[in-house]
C-alpha positions, 0 to 999 in steps of 0.5 A: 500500500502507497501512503499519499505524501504530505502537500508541500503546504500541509501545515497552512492546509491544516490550518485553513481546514480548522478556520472552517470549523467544519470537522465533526460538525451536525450533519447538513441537508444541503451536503447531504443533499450534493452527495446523494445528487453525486451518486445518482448521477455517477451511478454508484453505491457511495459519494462522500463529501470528506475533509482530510484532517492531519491523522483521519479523513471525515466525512461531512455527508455520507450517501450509502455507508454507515462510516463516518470517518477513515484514517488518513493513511488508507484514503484515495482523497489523501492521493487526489489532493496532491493530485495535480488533475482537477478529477482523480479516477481510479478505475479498477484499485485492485489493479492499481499499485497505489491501491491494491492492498489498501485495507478499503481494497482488501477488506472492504471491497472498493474497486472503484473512485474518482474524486474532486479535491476541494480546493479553497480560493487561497489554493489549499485542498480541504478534502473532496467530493468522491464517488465509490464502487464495488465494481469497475467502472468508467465515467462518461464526459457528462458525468465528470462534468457534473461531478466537477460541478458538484464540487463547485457547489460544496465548496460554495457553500464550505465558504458561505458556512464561514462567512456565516460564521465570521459575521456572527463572530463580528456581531457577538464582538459589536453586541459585547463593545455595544454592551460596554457603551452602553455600561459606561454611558449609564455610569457616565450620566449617573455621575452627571445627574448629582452635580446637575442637581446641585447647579440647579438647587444653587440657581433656584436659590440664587434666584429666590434671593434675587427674587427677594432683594427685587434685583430682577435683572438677574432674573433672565440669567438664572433663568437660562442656566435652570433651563439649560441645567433641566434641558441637561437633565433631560438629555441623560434621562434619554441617554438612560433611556435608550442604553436600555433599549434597542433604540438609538439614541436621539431615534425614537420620533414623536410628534411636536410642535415647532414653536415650542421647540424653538422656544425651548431652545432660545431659552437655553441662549443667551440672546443679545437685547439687540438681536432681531430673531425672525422665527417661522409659523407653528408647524406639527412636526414628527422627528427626534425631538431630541436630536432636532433640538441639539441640532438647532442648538448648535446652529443657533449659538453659532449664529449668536456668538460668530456675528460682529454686527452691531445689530445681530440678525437671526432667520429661521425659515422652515418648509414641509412637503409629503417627504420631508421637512427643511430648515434654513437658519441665516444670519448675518454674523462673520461667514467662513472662508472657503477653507473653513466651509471645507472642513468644518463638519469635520470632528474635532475641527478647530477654526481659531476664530473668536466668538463675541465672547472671545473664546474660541470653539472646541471643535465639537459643534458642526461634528455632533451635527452632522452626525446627528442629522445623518443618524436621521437619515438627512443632510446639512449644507452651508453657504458662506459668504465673509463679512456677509453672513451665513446659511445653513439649509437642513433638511430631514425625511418623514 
């Protein structure tokens, strides 16, 4: 008996043979299915669909034979994979000096083979899809063809079995990393909430004095900063809120009213007395409320702290159709070189320009934006024009 010597790349084989995790896996229909397809076709007793591992071959289905696996030694698809032929046909092994005395020969009466090496895209023999007989036999041209073609199939659905299983592996990955998110955003906005309650008992107080002392000027100011602290307040209620549930943050839609949004949010700026603030008609709108409200936000306290103009002009137009909804905020603040406009929906992009307050921004603002506004599935588009002003158009589907 010829023992079959070892491929040259035997080592990488073996493991791209374990990357599969195919051995000693539940038996499959569809292999099952290929092998029976296989002997029909062939018109044999046997068709196997083996992988040859580094001391045994198995076999992944099995069509007229109880035997689940055979060591390696006493194979003809150990032969077939070095093979360089894309079919190895062994048409009588009782007369074949590889074969003759082979135990699968002698004791169990195989007489005929042919075999297809499973061959990988990286060019590494997995095993085989064979046909088996206790007689001598030759396979017509059509037969071969279609046994190649079977081969084709099984080794289609050996890759789809591992991109499966891949994809699995990276969703269990996303679903522990989304987990630990979703840990840490909890533990962050507990941490949040207790200084918050503190800023607004203090705000509270300070304008119970006030109230008391009739400095009503200050009124205005502790004012913002409540409406800001509760507005805060609100916002890790929703991140609470959605690390508990599927939902992304900032995606659950409800319906609103414009008017009141707007409202809310100019309450949490500080507005110049001599600013003139143009707001649109009341509209019923059905979006994130949340993520609306933090878009417009950022866009609005740009637009109050980027302008130089004595008298600061603010325009809000709003336009619904049946698809979808569009903002336009202007003003008539500093604009932005066209180098700025390039970047400035970028992450992290700093221009080093002062506002009115003469701080310079974190480069947090537009970034949060428009990741905002896609997470809504819109877009955001700006026009600039220095000394001038500018505009920013955004627009979001129903």
């Amino acid at each position: 008996m010829k023992v079959a010597s070892l491929p040259e790349n035997e080592s990488a084989r073996l493991s791209a043979l374990a990357s599969y995790q195919l051995m000693d896996s539940e038996q499959e229909q569809e292999y099952d299915d290929l092998a029976m397809l296989a002997a029909e076709i062939c018109q044999t007793p046997v068709a196997l669909i083996t992988l040859i591992g580094e001391q045994r071959q198995w076999f992944k289905s099995r069509y007229g034979t109880e035997l689940t696996e055979n060591h390696r030694d006493y194979t003809f698809c150990s032969h077939a994979i070095i093979d360089d032929q894309e079919i190895m046909i062994v048409s009588d092994a009782t007369e074949d000096s590889r074969f003759f005395d082979n135990p699968m020969v002698t004791q169990h009466k195989v007489v005929f083979y042919a075999g297809v090496p499973l061959v990988n895209p990286d060019g590494y023999a997995l095993g085989s899809i064979c046909v088996i007989g206790n007689e001598k036999k030759q396979l017509n041209d059509s037969q071969i063809r279609a046994l190649k073609i079977l081969g084709r199939q099984a080794l289609q659905l050996i890759e789809l079995r591992k991109k499966v299983y891949e994809y699995e592996e990276v969703n269990k990955a996303l679903e522990e990393s989304n987990g630990l998110v979703r840990k840490f955003a909890e533990r962050v906005a507990h941490d949040i909430k207790n200084p918050l309650g503190n800023i607004m008992l203090t705000a509270q107080a300070l304008r119970s004095k006030a109230e008391k002392a009739g400095h009503d000027g200050y009124y205005r100011f502790i004012d913002i900063s409540l409406n800001s602290a509760k507005k805060l307040v609100d916002y890790v209620n929703e991140l609470l809120r959605d690390t508990k549930t599927s939902t992304g943050v900032g995606e659950e839609k409800e319906v609103f009213s414009l008017t009141h949004l707007l409202e809310e949010v100019i309450s949490m700026l500080t507005v110049p007395e001599n600013c003139k603030l143009q707001l649109p008609l009341d509209a019923e709108i059905c979006s994130s409320r949340i993520a609306l409200e933090q878009i417009l936000l950022n866009l609005l306290s740009n637009a109050i702290r980027y302008n130089d103009k004595i008298h600061p002009e603010i325009k809000i137009k709003f336009e619904q159709t049946a698809e979808g909804y569009t903002f336009v905020v202007g003003d008539n603040g500093i604009g932005m070189s066209k180098e700025v406009l390039s970047s400035i929906f970028e992450h992290g992009y700093c221009s080093g320009v002062l506002d009115r307050f003469s701080n310079i921004g974190n480069g947090i603002g537009l970034g949060t934006v428009k990741s905002q506004v896609e997470r809504l599935r819109g877009r955001i588009e700006v026009e600039s024009t220095m000394d001038v002003g500018s505009t920013f158009f955004l627009y979001l589907p129903k």
